[in-house]
PyMOL Python script that loads the backbone (N, CA, C, O; Angstrom):
from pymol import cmd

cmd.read_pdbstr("""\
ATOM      1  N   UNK A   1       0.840  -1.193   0.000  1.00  0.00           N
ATOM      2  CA  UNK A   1       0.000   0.000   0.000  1.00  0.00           C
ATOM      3  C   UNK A   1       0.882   1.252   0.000  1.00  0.00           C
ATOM      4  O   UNK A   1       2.021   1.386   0.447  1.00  0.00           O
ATOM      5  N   UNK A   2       0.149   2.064  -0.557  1.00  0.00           N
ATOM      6  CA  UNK A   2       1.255   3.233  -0.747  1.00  0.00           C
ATOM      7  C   UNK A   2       0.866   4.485   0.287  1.00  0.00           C
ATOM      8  O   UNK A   2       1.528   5.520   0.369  1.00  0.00           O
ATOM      9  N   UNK A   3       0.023   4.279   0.829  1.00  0.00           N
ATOM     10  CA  UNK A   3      -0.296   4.934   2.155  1.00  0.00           C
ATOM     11  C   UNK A   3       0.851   4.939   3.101  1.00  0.00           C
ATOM     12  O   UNK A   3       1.548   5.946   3.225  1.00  0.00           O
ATOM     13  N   UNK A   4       1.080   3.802   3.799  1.00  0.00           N
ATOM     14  CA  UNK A   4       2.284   3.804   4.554  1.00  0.00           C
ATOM     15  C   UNK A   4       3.690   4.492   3.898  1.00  0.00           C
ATOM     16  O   UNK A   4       4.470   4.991   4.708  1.00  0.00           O
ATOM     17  N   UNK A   5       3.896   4.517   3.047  1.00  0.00           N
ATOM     18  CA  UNK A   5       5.200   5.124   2.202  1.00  0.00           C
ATOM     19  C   UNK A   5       4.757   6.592   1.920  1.00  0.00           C
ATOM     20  O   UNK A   5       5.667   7.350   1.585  1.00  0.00           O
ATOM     21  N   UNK A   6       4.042   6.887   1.968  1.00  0.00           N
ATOM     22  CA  UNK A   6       3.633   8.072   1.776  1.00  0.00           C
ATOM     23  C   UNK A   6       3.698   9.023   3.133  1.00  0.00           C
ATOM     24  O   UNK A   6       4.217  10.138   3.186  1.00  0.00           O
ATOM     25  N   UNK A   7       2.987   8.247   4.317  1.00  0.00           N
ATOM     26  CA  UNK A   7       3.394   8.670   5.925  1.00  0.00           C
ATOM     27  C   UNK A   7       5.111   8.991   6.121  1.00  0.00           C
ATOM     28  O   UNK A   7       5.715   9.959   6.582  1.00  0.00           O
ATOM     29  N   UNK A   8       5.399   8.152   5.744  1.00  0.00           N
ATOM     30  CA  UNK A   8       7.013   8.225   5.885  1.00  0.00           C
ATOM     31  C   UNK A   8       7.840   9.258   5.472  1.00  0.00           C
ATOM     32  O   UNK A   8       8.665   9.871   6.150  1.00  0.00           O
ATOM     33  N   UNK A   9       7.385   9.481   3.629  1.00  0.00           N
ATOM     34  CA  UNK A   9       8.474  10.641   3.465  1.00  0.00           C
ATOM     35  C   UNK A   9       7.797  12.027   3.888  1.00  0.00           C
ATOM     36  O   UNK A   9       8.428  13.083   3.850  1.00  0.00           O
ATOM     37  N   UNK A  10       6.683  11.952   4.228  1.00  0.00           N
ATOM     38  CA  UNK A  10       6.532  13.011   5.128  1.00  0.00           C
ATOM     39  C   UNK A  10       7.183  13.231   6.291  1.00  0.00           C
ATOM     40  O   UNK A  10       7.528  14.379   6.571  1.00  0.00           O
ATOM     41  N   UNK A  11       7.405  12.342   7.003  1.00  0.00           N
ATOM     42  CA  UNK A  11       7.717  12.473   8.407  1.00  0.00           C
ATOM     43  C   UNK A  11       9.319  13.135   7.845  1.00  0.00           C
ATOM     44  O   UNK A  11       9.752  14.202   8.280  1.00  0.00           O
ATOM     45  N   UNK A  12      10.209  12.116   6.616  1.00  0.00           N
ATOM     46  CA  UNK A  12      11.470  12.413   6.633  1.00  0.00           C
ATOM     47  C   UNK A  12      11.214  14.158   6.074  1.00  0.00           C
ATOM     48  O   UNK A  12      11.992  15.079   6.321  1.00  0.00           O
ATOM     49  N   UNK A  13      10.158  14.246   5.428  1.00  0.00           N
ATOM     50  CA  UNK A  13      10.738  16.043   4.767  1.00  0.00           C
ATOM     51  C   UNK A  13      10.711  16.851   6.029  1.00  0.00           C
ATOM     52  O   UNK A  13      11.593  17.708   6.104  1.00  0.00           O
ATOM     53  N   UNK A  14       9.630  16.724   7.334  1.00  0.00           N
ATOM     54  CA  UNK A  14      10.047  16.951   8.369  1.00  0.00           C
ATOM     55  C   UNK A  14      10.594  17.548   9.336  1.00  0.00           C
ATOM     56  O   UNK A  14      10.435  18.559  10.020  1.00  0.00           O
ATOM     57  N   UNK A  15      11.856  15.952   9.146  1.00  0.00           N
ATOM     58  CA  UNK A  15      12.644  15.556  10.054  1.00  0.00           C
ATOM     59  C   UNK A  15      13.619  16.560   9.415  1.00  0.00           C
ATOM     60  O   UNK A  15      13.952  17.561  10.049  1.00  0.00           O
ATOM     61  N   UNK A  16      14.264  16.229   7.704  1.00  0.00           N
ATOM     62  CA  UNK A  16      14.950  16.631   7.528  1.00  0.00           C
ATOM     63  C   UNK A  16      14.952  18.364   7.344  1.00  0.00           C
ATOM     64  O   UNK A  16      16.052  18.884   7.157  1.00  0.00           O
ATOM     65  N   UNK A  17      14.018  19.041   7.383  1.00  0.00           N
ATOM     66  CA  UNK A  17      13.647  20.567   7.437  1.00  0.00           C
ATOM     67  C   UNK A  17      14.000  21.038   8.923  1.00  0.00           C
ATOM     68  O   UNK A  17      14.572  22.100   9.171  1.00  0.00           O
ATOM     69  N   UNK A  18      13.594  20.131   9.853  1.00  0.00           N
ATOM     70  CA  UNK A  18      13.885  20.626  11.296  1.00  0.00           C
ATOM     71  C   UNK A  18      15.292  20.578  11.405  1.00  0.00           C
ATOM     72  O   UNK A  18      16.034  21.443  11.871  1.00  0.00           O
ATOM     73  N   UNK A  19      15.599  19.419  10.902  1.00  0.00           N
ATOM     74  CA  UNK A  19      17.459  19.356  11.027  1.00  0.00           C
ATOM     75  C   UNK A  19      18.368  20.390  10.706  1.00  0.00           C
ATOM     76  O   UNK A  19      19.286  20.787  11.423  1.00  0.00           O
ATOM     77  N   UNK A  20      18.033  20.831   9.502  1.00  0.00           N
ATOM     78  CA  UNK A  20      18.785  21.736   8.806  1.00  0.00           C
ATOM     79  C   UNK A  20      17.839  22.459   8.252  1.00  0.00           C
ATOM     80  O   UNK A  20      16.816  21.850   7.940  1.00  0.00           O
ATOM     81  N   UNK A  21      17.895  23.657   8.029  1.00  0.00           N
ATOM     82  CA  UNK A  21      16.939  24.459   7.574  1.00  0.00           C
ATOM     83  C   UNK A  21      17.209  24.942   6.160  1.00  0.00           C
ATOM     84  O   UNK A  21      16.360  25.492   5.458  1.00  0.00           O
ATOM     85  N   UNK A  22      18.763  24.631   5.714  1.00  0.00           N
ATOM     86  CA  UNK A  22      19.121  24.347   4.590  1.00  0.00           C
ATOM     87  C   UNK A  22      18.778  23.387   3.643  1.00  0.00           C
ATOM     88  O   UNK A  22      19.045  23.494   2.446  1.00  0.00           O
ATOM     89  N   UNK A  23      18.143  22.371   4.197  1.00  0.00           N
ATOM     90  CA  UNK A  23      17.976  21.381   3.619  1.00  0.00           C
ATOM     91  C   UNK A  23      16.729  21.448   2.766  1.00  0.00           C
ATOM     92  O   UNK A  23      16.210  20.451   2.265  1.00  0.00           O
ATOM     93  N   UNK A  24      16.354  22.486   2.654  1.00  0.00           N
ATOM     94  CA  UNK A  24      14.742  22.673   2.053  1.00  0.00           C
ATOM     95  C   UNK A  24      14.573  21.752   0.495  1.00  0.00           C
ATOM     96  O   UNK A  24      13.654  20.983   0.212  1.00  0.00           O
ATOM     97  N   UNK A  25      15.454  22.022  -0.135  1.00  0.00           N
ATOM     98  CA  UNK A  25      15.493  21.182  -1.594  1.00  0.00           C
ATOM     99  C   UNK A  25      14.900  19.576  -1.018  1.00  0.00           C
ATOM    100  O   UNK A  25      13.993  18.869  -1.458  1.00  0.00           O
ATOM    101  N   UNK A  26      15.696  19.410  -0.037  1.00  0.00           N
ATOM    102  CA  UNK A  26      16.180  17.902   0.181  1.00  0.00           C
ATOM    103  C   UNK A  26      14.291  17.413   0.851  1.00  0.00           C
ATOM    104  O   UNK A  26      13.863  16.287   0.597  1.00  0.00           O
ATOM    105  N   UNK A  27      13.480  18.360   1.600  1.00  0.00           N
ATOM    106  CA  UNK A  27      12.338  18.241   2.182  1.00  0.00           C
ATOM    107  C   UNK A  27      11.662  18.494   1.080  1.00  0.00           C
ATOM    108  O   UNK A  27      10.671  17.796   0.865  1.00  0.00           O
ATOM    109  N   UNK A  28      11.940  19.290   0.354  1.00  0.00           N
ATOM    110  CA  UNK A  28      10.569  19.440  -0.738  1.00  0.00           C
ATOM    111  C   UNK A  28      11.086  17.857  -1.785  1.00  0.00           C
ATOM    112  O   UNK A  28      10.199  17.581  -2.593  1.00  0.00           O
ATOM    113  N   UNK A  29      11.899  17.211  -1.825  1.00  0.00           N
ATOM    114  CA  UNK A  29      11.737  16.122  -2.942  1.00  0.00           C
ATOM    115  C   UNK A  29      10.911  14.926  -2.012  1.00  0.00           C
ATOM    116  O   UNK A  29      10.253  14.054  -2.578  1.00  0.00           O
ATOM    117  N   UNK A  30      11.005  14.983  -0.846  1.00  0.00           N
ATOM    118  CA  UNK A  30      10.607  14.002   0.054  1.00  0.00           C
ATOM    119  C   UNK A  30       8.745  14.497   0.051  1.00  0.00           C
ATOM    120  O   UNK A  30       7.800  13.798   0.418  1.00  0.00           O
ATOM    121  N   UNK A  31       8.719  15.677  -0.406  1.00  0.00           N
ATOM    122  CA  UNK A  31       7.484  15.935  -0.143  1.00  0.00           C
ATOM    123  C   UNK A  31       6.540  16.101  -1.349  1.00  0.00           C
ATOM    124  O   UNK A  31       5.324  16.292  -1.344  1.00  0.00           O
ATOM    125  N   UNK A  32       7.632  15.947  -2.671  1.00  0.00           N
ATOM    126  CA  UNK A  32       6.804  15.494  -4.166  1.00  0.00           C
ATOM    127  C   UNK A  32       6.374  14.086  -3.946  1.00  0.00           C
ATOM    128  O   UNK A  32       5.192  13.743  -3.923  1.00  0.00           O
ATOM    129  N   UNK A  33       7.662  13.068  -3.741  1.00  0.00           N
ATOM    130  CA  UNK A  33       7.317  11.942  -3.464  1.00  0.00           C
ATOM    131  C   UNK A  33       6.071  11.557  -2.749  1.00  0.00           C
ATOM    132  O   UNK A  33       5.219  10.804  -3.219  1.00  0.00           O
ATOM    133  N   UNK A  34       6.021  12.121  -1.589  1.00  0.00           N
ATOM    134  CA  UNK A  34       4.675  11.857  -0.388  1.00  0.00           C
ATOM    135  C   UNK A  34       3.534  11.896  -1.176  1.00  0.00           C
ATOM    136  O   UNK A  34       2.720  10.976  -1.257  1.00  0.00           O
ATOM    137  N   UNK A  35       3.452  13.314  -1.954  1.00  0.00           N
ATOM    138  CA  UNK A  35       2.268  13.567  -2.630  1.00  0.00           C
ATOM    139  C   UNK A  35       1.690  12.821  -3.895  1.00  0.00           C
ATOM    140  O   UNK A  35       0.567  12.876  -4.397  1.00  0.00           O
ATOM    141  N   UNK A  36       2.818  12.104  -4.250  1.00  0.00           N
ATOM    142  CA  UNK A  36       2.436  11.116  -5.148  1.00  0.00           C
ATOM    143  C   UNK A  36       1.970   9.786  -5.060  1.00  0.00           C
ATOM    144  O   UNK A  36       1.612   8.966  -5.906  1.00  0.00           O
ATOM    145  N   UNK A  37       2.079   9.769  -3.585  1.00  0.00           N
ATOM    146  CA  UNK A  37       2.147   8.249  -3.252  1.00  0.00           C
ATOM    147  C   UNK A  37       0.516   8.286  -2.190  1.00  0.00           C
ATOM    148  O   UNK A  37      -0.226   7.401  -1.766  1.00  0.00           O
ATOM    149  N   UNK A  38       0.523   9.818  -2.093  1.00  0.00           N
ATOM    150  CA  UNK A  38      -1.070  10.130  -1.195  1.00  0.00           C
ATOM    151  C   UNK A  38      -1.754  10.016  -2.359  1.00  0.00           C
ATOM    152  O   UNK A  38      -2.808   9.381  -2.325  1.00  0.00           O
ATOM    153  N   UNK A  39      -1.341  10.551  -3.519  1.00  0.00           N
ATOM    154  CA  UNK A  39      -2.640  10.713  -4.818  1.00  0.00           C
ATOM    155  C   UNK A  39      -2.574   8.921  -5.045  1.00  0.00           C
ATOM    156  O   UNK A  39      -3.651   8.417  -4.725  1.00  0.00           O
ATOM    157  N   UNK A  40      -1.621   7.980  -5.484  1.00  0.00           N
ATOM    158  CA  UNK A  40      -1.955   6.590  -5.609  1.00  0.00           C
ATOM    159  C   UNK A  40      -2.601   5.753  -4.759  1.00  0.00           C
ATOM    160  O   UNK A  40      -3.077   4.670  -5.098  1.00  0.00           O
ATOM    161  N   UNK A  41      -2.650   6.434  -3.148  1.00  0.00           N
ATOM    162  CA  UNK A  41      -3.331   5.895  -2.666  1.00  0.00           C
ATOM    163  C   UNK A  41      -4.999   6.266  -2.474  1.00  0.00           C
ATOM    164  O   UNK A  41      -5.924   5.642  -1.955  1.00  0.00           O
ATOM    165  N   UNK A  42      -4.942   7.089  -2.897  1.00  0.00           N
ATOM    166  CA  UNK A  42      -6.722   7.222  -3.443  1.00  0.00           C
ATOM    167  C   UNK A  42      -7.031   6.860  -4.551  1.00  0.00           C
ATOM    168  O   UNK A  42      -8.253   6.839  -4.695  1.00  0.00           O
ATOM    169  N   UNK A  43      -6.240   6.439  -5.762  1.00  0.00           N
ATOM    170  CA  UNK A  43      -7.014   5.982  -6.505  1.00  0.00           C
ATOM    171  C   UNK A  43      -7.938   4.832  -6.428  1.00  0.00           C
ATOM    172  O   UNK A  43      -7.503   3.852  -5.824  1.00  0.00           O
ATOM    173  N   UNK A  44      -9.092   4.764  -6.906  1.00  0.00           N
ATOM    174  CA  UNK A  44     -10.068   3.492  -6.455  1.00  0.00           C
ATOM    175  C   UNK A  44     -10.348   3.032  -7.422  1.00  0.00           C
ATOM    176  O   UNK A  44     -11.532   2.695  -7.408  1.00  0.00           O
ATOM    177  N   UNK A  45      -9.715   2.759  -8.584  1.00  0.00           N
ATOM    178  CA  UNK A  45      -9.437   2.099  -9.854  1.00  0.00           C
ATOM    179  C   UNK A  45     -10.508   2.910 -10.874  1.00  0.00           C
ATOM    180  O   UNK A  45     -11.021   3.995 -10.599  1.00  0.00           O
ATOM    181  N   UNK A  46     -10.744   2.099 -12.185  1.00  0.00           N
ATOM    182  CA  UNK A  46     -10.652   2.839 -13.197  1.00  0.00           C
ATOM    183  C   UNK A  46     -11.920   3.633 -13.285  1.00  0.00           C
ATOM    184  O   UNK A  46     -12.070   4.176 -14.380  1.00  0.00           O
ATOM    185  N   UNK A  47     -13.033   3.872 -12.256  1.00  0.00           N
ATOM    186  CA  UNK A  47     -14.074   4.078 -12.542  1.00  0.00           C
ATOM    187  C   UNK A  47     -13.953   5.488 -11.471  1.00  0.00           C
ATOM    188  O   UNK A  47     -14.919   6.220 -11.253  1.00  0.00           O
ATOM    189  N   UNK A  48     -12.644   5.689 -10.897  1.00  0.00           N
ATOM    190  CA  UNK A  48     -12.697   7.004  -9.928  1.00  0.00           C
ATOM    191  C   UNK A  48     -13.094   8.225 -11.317  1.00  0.00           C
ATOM    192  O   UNK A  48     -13.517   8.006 -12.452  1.00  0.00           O
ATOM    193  N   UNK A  49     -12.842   9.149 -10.822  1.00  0.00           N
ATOM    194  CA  UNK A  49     -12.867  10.701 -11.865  1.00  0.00           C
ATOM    195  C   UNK A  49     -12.088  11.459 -11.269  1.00  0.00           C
ATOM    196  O   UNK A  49     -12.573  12.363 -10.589  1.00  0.00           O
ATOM    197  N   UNK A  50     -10.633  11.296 -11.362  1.00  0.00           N
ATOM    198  CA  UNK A  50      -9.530  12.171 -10.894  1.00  0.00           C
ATOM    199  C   UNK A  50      -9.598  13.732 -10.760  1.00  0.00           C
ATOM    200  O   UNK A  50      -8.581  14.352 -10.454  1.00  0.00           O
ATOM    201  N   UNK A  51     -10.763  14.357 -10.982  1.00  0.00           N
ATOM    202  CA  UNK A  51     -11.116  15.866 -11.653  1.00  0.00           C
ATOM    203  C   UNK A  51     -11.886  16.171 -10.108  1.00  0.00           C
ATOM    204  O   UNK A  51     -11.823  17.280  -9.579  1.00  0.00           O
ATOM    205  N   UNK A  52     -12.708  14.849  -9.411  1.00  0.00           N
ATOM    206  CA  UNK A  52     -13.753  15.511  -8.254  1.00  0.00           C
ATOM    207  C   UNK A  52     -12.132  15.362  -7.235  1.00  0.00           C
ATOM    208  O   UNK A  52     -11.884  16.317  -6.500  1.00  0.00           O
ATOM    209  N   UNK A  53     -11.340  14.418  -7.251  1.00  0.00           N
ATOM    210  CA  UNK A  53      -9.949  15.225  -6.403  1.00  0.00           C
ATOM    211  C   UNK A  53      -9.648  16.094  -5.973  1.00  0.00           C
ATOM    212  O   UNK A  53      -9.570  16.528  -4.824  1.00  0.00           O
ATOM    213  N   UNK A  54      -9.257  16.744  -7.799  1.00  0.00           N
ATOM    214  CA  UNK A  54      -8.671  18.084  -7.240  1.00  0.00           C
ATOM    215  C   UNK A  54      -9.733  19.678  -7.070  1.00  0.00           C
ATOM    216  O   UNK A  54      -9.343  20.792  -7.419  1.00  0.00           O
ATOM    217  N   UNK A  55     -10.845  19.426  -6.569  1.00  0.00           N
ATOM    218  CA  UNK A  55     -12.045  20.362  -6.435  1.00  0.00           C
ATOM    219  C   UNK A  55     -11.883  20.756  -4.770  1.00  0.00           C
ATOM    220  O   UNK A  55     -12.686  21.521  -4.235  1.00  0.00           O
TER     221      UNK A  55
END
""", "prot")
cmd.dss("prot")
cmd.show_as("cartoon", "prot")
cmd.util.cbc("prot")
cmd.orient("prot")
């Protein structure tokens, strides 16, 4: 499931933003990832309508 992997690189963009505040590049790729893996985990196969999502 891509839910759980998705919890995660959140926690790391975070972790790694609190760490270093430099690190922002390094939190925002952790936080494309997340968001991709939150949108796969809503998909509910082929009969969803990806459009009422993003409303």
């Amino acid at each position: 499931s891509p839910l759980p992997k998705a919890c995660l690189n959140t926690f790391k963009a975070v972790r790694s933003l609190l760490a270093k505040p430099e690190n922002y590049q390094l939190s925002l790729s952790y936080c494309e990832k997340a968001s991709g893996l939150f949108r796969d985990s809503l998909n509910l196969g082929p009969h969803c309508n990806t459009n009422t999502l993003d409303k």
